[in-house]
C-alpha positions as a LaTeX table, in Angstrom:
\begin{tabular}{lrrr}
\hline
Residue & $x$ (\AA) & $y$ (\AA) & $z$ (\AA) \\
\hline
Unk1 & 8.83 & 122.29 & $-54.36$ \\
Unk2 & 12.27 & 121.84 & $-53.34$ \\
Unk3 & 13.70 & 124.23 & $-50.92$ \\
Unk4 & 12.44 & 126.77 & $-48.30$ \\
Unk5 & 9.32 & 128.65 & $-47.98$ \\
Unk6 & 7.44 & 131.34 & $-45.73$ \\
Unk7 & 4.22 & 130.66 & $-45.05$ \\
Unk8 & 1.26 & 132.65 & $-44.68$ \\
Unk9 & $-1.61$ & 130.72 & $-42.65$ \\
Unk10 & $-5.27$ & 131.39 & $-42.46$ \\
Unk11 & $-7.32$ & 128.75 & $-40.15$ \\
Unk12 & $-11.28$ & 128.72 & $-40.60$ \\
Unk13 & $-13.28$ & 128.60 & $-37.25$ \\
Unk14 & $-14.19$ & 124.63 & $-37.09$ \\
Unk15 & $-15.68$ & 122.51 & $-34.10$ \\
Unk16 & $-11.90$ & 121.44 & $-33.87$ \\
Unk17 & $-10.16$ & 124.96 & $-33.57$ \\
Unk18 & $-10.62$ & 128.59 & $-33.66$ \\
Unk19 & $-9.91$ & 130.82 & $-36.70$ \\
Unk20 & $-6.66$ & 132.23 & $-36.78$ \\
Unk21 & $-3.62$ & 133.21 & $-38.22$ \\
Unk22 & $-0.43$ & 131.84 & $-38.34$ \\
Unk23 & 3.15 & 131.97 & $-39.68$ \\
Unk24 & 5.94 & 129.59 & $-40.68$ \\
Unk25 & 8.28 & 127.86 & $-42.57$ \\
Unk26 & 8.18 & 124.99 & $-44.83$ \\
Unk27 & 11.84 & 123.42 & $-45.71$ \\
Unk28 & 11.29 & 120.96 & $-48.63$ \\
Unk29 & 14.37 & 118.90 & $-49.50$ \\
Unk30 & 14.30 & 115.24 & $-51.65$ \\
Unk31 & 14.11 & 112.18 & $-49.90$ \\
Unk32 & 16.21 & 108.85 & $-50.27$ \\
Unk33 & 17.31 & 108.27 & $-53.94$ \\
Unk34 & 15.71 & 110.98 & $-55.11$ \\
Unk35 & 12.13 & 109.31 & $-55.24$ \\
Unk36 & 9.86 & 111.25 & $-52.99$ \\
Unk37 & 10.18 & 115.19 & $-51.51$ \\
Unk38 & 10.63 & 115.30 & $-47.52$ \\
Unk39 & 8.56 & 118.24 & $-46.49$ \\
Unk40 & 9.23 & 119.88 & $-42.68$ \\
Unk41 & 6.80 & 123.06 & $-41.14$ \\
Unk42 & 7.09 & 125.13 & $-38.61$ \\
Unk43 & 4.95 & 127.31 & $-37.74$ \\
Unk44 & 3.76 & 129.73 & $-34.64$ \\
Unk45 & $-0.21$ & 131.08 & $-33.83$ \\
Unk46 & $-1.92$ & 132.34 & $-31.16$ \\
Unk47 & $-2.68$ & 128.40 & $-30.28$ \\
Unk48 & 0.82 & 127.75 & $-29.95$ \\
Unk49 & 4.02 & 126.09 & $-31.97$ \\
Unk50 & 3.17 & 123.40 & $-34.76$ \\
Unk51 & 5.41 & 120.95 & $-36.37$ \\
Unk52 & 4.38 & 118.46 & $-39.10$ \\
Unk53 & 6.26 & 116.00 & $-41.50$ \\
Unk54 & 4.93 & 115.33 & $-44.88$ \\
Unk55 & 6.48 & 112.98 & $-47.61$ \\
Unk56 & 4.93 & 113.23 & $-51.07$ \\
Unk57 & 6.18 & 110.76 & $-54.08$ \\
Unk58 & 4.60 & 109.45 & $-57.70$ \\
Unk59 & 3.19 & 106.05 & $-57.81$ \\
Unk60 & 3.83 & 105.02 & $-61.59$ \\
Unk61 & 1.40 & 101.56 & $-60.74$ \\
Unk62 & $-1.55$ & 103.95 & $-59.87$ \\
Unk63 & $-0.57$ & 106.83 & $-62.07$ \\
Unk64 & $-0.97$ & 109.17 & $-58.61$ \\
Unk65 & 0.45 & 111.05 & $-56.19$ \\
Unk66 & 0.16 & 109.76 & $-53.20$ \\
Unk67 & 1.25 & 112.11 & $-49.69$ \\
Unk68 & 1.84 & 111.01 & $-45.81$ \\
Unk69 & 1.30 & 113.75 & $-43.17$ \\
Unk70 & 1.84 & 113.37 & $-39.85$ \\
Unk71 & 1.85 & 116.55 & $-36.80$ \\
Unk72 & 1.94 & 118.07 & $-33.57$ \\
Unk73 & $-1.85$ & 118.40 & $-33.20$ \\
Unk74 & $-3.61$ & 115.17 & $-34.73$ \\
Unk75 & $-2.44$ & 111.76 & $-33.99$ \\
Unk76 & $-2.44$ & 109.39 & $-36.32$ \\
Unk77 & $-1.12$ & 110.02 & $-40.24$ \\
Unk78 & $-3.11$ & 110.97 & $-43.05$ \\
Unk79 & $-2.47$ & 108.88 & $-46.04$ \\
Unk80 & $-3.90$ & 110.95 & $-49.45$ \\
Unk81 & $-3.96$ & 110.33 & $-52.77$ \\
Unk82 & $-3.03$ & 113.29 & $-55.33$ \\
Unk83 & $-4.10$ & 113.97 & $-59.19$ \\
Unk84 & $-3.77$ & 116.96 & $-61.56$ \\
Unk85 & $-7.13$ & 118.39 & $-62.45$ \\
Unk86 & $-6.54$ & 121.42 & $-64.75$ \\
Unk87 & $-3.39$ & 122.94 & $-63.48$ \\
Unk88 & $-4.20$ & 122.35 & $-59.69$ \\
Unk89 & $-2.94$ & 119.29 & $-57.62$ \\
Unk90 & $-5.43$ & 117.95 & $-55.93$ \\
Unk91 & $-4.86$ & 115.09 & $-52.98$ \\
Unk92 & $-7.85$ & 113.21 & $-51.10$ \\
Unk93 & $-7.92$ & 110.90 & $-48.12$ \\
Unk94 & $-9.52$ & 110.74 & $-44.85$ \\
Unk95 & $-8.50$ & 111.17 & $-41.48$ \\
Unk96 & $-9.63$ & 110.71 & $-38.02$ \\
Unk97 & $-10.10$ & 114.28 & $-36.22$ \\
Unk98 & $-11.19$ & 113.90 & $-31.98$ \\
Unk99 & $-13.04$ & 110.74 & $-33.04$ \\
Unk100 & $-14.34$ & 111.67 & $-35.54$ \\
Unk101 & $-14.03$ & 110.03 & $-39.36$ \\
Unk102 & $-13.73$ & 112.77 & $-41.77$ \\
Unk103 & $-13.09$ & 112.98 & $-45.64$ \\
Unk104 & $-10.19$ & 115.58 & $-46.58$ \\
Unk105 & $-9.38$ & 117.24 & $-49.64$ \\
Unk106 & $-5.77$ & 119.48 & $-50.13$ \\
Unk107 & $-5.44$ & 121.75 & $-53.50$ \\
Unk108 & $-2.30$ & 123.24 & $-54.59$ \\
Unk109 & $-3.63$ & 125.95 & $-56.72$ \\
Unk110 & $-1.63$ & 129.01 & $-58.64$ \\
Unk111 & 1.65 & 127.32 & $-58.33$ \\
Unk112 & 4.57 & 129.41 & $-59.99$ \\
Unk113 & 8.20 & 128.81 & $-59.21$ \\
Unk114 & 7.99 & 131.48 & $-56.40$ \\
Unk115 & 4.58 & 130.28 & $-54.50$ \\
Unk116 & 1.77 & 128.56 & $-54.39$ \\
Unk117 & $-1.79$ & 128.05 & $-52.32$ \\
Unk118 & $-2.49$ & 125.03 & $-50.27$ \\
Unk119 & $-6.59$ & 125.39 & $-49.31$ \\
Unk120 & $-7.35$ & 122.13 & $-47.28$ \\
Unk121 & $-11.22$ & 121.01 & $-46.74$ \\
Unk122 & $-12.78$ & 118.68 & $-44.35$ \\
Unk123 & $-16.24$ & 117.01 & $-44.50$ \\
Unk124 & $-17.51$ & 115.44 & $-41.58$ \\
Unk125 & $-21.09$ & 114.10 & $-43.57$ \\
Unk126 & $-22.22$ & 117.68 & $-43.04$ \\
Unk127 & $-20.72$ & 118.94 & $-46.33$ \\
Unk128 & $-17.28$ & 120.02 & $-47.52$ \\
Unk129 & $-16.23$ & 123.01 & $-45.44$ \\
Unk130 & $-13.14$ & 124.94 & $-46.22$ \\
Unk131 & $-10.70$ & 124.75 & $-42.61$ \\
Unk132 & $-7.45$ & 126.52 & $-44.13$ \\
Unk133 & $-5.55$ & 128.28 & $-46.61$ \\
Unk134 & $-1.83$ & 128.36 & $-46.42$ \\
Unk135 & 0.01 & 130.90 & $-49.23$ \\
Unk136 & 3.67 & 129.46 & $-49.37$ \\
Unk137 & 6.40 & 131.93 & $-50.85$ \\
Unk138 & 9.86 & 130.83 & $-51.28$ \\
Unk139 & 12.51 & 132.36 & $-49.71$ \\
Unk140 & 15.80 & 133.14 & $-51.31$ \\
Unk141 & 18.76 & 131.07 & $-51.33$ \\
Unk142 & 21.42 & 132.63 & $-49.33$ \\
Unk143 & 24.73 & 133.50 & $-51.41$ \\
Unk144 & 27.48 & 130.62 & $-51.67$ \\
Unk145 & 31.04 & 132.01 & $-49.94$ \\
\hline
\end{tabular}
């Protein structure tokens, strides 16, 4: 996961926002002591500039992932809990969305060393309902002078 990525943004039309498109970048870099990933975005849509902060790390007591997330449109953090299933990484949590108390799910499917898919669900009681799909590609290190 470490370094920087382009990303490719797809939003769902949801009671919360409207579908659209967006792009960005994602700068992943390792945190303190080499024990968790820091994860920056950036990104620009028709609704605007985003920014969000995410820290990912293993927790060898629980045998999980576990993820913080934290950005310019929800306040609040969502705290998530990640496990392999087959070859995807899946993290769960829940999170508080315009009052509301939702259940979340994040997959990181067809990960290769050059890009992956992050397709984030939310399920407000209603049933699970897809909101986004984000295709990250990494970008090229620049050449050392």
């Amino acid at each position: 996961m470490i370094g920087v990525w382009a990303t490719d943004e797809k939003f769902e039309q949801t009671p919360f926002m409207p579908a659209g498109t967006a792009t960005g970048t994602n700068t992943v870099r390792l945190g303190p002591g080499g024990f968790s990933v820091l994860m920056e975005q950036r990104s620009k849509s028709t609704m605007g500039p985003f920014t969000g902060h995410g820290v990912f790390t293993w927790d060898a007591n629980g045998n999980t992932y576990k993820s913080i997330w934290v950005d310019s449109m929800t306040p609040g953090m969502v705290v998530e809990t990640g496990r392999k299933e087959g070859a995807n990484l899946v993290f769960t949590g829940e999170a508080t969305v315009m009052g509301k108390k939702m259940t979340i799910k994040d997959v990181m499917s067809d990960r290769t060393a050059a890009s992956y898919t992050l397709t984030s669900y939310m399920n407000d009681g209603s049933g699970e309902k897809k909101v986004m799909t984000v295709k990250l590609t990494k970008q090229e290190s620049p050449a050392k002078k």
